[in-house]
C-alpha positions as MATLAB code, in Angstrom:
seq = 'XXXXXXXXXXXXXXXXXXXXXXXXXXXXXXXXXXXXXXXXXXXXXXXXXXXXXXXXXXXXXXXXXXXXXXXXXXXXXXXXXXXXXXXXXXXXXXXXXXXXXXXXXXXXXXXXXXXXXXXXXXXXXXXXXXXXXXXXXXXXXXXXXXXXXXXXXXXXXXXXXXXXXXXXXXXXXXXXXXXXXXXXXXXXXXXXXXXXXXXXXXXXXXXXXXXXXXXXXXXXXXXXXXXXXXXXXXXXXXXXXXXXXXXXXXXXXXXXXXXXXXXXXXXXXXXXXXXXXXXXXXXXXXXXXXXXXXXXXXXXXXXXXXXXXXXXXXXXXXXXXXXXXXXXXXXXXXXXXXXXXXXXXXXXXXXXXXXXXXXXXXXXXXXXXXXXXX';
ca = [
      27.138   66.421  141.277;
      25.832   66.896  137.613;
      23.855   69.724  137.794;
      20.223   69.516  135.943;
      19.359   71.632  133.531;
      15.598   72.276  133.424;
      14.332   74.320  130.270;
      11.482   76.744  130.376;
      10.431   75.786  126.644;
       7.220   74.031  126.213;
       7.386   70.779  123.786;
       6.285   71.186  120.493;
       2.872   70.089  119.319;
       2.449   66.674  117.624;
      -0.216   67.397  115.224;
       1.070   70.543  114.202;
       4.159   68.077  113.597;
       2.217   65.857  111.669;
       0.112   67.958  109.425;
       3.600   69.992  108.331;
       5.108   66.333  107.245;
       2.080   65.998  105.103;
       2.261   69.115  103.381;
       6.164   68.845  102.626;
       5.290   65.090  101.103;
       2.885   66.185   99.293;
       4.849   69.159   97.829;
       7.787   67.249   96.912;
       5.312   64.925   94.990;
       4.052   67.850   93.335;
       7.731   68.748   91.958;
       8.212   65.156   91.249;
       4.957   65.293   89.091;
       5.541   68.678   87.108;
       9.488   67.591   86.728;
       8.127   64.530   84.928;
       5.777   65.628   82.806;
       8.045   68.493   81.397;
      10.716   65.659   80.998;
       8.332   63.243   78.955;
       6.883   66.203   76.576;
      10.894   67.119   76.071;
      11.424   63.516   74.924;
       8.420   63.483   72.916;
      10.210   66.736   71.213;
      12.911   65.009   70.300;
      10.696   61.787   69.044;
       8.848   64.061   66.456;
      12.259   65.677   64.758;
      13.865   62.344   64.188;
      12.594   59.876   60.883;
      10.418   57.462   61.745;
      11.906   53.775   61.576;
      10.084   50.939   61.379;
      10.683   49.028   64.582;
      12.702   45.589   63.163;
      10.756   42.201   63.741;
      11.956   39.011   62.807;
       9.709   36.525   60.906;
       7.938   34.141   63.042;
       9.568   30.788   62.368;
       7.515   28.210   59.803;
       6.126   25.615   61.337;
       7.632   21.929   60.095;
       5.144   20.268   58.023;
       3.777   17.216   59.466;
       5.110   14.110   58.205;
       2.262   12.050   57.155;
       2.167    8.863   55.038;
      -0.722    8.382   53.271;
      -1.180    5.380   51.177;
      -3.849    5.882   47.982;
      -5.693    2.585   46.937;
      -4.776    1.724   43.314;
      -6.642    3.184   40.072;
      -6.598    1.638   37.084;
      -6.913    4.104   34.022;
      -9.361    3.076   31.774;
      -7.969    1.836   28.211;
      -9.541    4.006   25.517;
     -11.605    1.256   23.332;
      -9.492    0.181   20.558;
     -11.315   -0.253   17.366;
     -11.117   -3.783   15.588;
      -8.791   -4.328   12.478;
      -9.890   -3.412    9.297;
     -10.612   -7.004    7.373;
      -8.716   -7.796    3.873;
     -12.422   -9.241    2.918;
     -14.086   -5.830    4.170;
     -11.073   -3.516    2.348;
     -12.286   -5.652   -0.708;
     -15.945   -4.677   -0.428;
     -14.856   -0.957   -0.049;
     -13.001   -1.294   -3.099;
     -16.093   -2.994   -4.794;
     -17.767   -0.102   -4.090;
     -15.873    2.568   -5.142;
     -15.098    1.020   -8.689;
     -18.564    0.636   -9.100;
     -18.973    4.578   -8.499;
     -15.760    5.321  -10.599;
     -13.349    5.886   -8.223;
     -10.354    3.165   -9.416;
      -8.107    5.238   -7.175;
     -10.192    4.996   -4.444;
     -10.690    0.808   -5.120;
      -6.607    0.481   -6.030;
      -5.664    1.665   -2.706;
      -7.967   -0.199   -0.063;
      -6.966   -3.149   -2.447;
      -3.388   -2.351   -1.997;
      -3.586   -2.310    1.779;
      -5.568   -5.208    1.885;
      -2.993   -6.983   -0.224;
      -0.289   -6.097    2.607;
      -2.755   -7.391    5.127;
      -3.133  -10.847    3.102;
      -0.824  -11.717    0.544;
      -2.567  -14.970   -0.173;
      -6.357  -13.806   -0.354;
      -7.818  -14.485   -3.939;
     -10.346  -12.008   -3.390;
      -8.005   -8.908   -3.310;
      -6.502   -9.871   -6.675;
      -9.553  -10.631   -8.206;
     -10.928   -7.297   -7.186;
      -7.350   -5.622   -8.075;
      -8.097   -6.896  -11.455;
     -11.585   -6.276  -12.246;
     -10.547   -2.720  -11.584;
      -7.493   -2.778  -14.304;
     -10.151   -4.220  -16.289;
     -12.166   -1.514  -16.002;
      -9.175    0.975  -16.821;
      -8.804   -1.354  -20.214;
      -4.540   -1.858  -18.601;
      -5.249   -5.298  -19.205;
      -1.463   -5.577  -17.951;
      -1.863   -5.146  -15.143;
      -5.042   -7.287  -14.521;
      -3.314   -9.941  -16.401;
      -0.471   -9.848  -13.428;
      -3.091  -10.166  -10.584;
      -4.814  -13.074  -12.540;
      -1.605  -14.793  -12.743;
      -0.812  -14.291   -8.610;
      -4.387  -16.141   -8.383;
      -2.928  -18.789  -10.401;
       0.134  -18.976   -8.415;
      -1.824  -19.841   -4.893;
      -2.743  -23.259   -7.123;
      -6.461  -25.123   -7.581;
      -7.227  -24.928   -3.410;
      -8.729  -21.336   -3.729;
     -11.593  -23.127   -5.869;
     -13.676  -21.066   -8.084;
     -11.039  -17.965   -8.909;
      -8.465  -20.084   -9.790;
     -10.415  -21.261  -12.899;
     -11.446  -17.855  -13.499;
      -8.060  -16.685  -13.415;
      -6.845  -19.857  -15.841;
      -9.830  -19.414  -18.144;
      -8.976  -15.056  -18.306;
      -5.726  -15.940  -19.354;
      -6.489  -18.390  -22.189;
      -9.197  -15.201  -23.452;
      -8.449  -13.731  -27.027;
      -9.195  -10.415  -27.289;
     -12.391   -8.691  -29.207;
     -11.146   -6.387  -31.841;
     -12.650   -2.756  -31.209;
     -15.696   -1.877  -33.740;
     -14.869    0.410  -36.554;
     -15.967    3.653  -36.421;
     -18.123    3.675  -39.322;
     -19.514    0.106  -38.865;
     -23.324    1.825  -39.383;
     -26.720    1.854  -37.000;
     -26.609   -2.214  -37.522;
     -23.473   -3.183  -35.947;
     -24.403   -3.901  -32.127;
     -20.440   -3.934  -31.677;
     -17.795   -6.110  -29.876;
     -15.992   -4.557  -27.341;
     -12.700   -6.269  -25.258;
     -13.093   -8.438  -22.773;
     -13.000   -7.242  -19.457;
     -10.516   -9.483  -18.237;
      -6.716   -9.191  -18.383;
      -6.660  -11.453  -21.712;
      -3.167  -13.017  -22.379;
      -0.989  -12.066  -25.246;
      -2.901  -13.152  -28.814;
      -1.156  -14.119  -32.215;
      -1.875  -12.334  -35.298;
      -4.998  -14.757  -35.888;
      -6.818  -13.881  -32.522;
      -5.217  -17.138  -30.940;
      -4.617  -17.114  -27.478;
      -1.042  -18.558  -26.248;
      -1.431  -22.224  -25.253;
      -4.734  -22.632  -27.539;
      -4.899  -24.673  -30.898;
      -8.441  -22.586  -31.597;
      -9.009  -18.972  -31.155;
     -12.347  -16.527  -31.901;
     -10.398  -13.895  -34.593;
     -14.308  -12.194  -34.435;
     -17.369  -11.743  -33.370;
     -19.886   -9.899  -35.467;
     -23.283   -8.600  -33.694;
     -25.584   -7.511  -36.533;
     -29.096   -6.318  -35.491;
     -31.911   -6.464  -38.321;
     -34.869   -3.504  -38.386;
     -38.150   -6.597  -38.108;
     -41.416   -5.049  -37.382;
     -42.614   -8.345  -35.991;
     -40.005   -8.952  -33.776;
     -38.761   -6.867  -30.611;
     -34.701   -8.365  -31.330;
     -33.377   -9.596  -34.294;
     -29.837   -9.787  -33.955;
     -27.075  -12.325  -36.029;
     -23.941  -13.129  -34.533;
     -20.749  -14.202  -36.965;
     -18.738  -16.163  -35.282;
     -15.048  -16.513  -36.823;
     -13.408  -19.464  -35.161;
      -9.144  -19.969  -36.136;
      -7.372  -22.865  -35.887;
      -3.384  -22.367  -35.648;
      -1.261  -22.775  -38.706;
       0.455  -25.955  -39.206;
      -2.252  -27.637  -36.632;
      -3.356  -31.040  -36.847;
      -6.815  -31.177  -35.594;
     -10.007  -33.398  -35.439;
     -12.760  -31.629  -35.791;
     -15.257  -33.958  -34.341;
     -13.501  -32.654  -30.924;
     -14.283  -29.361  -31.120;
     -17.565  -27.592  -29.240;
     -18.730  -24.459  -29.861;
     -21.434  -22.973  -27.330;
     -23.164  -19.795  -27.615;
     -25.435  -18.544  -24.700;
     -27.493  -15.794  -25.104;
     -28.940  -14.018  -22.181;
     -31.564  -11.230  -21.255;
     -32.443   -9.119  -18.470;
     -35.707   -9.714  -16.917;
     -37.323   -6.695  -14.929;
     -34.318   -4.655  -15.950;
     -32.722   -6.845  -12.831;
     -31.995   -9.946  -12.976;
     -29.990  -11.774  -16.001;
     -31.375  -14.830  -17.307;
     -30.722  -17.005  -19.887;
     -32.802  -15.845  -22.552;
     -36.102  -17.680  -24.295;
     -35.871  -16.022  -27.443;
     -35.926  -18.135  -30.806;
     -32.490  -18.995  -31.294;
     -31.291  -21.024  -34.288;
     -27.569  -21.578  -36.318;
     -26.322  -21.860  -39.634;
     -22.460  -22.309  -40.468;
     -21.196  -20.272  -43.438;
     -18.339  -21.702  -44.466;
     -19.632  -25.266  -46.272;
     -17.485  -28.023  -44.477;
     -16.579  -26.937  -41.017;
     -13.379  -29.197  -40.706;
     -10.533  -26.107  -41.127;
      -8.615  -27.599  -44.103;
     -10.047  -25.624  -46.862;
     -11.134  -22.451  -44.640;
      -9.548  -21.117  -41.836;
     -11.411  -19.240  -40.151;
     -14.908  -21.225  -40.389;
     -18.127  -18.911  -39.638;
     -20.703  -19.867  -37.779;
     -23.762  -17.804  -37.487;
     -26.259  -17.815  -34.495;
     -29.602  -15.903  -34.433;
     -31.704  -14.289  -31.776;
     -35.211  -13.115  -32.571;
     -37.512  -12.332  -29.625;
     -41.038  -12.086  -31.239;
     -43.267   -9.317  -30.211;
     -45.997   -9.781  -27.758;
     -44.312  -13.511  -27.311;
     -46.943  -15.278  -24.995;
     -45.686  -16.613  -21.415;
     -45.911  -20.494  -21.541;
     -43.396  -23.441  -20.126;
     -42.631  -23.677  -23.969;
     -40.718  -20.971  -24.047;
     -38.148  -22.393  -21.527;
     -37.358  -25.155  -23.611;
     -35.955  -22.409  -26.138;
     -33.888  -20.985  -23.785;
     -30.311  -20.793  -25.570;
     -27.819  -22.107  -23.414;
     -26.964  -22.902  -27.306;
     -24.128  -25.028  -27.643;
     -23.224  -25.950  -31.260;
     -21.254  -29.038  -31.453;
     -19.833  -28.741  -35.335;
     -21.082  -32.030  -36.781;
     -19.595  -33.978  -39.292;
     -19.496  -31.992  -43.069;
     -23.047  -32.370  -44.364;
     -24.587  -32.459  -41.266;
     -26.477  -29.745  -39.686;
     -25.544  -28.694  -35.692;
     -26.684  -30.344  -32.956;
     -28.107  -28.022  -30.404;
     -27.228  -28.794  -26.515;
     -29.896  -29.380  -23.707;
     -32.621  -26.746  -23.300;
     -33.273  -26.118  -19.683;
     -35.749  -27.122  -18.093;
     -39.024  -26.538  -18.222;
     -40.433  -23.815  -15.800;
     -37.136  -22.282  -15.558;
     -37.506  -18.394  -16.862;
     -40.542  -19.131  -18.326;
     -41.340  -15.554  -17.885;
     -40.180  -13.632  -20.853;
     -42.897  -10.124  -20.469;
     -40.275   -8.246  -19.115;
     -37.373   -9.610  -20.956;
     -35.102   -7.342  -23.266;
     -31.657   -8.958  -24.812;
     -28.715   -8.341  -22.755;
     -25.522  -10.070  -24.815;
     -23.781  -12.985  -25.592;
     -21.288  -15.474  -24.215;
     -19.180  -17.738  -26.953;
     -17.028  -20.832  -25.472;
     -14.408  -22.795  -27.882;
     -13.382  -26.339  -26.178;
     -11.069  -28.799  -28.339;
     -10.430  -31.979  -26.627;
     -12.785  -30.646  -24.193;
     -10.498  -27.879  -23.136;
     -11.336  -24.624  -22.945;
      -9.300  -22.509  -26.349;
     -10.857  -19.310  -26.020;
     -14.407  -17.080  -24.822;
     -15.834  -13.719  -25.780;
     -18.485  -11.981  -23.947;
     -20.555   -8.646  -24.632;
     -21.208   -7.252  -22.506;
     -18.105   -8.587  -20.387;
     -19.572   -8.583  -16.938;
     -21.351  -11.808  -18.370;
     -17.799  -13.801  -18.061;
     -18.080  -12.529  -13.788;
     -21.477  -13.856  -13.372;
     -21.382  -16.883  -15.668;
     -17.313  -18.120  -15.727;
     -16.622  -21.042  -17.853;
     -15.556  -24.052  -16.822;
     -12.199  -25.247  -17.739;
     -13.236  -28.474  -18.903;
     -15.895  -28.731  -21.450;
     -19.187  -29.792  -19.761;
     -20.959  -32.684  -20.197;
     -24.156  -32.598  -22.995;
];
């Protein structure tokens, strides 16, 4: 039989048991505590003696644009405004202009472009010419005469200007001591075609060798001015000289404006005896102006007007003037003063020759090529 052992030893308490559990836990955690904080402020040692580095990072990614199709209504640019073409008729008045001021340069090149524009236009060689004209390279005007010529009788007017400036003699230049009498002749301001020795122009049987302006010191008249007249027949011609007409048109400016033929007394006288050009050659005819002073305004003094055409009579006779305009037309002569002179020579009743002073008469009064009616 297993003996039983009975101990005298009384059992521990329990809350003496307890309590000494608590204070070892709490102990350790104590250790555990200062062991860690001694550990961390070693590692923070070490954290301070090494560079600092810049912790890597990559780039967040970019986000993929968003594909989005947009569709932009239509514009329409605006065309800048696009001025209108220069006219050939409008380069022409430019050109008008500038000759009038001087500037031939000026005039010769608008003319020139507006020749490229229009080949055919009358106008630009017309102009083109009245500026040689003015330049006295009466070459050159004679070429753009002859172009109006070329485009043929459709253009009209300018294409008997340009045929009558080509059949023109040319005015011989005044001397230099011709005295305070001489009014003077100057050249025509057309290109004039190429002239024999005798003044006659190519193509003509009659030519004007001279024209004489002579003006006479009369206290009872404001003008009183001769004109010789040397009219040439070409050598070797056979002529009749019942078929030759010579006018002479005087004109004045009224109002230091407008030109008018003129109301002065006009009368004619020939100088050589017979007139017929087989004993003289030139003949002279002489034609006077004498504006009266203080002449009275009447319808009178129309009938005077001298759209004087001479028509050399038969020898003996005395000239026949033409018809005097009618009456009422520039009846006003108080503001008149004499301008110049226009001379026409027809045979056959074909124009021969003209001379003008000064020459702008021939632009505003151009003869007709056929020998008008009386």
């Amino acid at each position: 039989m297993r003996a039983l052992a009975i101990s005298s030893t009384p059992p521990p308490d329990r809350t003496f048991v307890v309590a000494l559990a608590v204070v070892v836990i709490f102990g350790t955690a104590q250790l555990v505590s200062v062991g860690y904080y001694y550990a961390q402020r070693a590692r923070a040692a070490r954290m301070a003696n090494q560079p600092a580095v810049a912790p890597a990072h990559k780039p967040l990614p970019t986000p993929a644009p968003l594909k989005t199709t947009v569709t932009a209504p239509p514009v329409t640019l605006a065309k800048p405004a696009t001025p209108p073409p220069i006219l050939p008729d409008q380069l022409v008045e430019q050109a008008k202009i500038l000759r009038e001021k001087g500037d031939s340069a000026g005039a010769l090149a608008r003319l020139q472009d507006a020749s490229q524009r229009d080949p055919k236009n009358a106008n630009v060689f017309a102009e083109m010419a009245r500026v040689y004209e003015s330049m006295q390279n009466y070459d050159r005007a004679n070429e753009s005469w002859r172009k109006i010529q070329e485009l043929g009788p459709s253009i009209g007017a300018l294409y008997d200007l340009a045929d009558m400036k080509l059949k023109m003699g040319v005015a011989p230049a005044p001397a230099a001591d011709a005295g305070p009498g001489l009014v003077g002749v100057s050249p025509l301001d057309a290109g004039t075609t190429r002239n024999d020795t005798d003044g006659i122009p190519d193509g003509s049987t009659f030519g004007i060798s001279e024209v004489k302006a002579t003006e006479s010191p009369d206290p009872d008249a404001e003008t009183n001015l001769a004109l010789r007249i040397s009219v040439r027949k070409r050598p070797n011609s056979l002529i009749d000289h019942t078929k030759v007409k010579i006018q002479v048109f005087f004109y004045d400016t009224e109002n230091d404006k407008e030109v008018v033929l003129t109301d002065a007394d006009v009368n004619y006288e020939w100088v050589t005896p017979k007139h017929d050009w087989k004993e003289a050659n030139p003949e002279i005819l002489q034609v006077t102006y004498v504006r009266p002073k203080n002449k009275p305004v009447s319808a009178d003094a129309a009938l005077t007007a001298a759209a004087a055409a001479v028509v050399p009579p038969a020898p003996g006779k005395k000239p026949r003037p033409a018809k005097a305009p009618a009456p009422g037309t520039d009846a006003d002569s108080s503001h008149r003063k004499y301008l110049g002179y226009i001379v026409r020579i027809y045979y056959n009743d074909q124009l021969q020759a003209v001379r003008a002073d000064p020459t702008k008469l021939l632009n505003l009064f151009p003869p007709p090529f056929t020998a008008p009616s009386q």
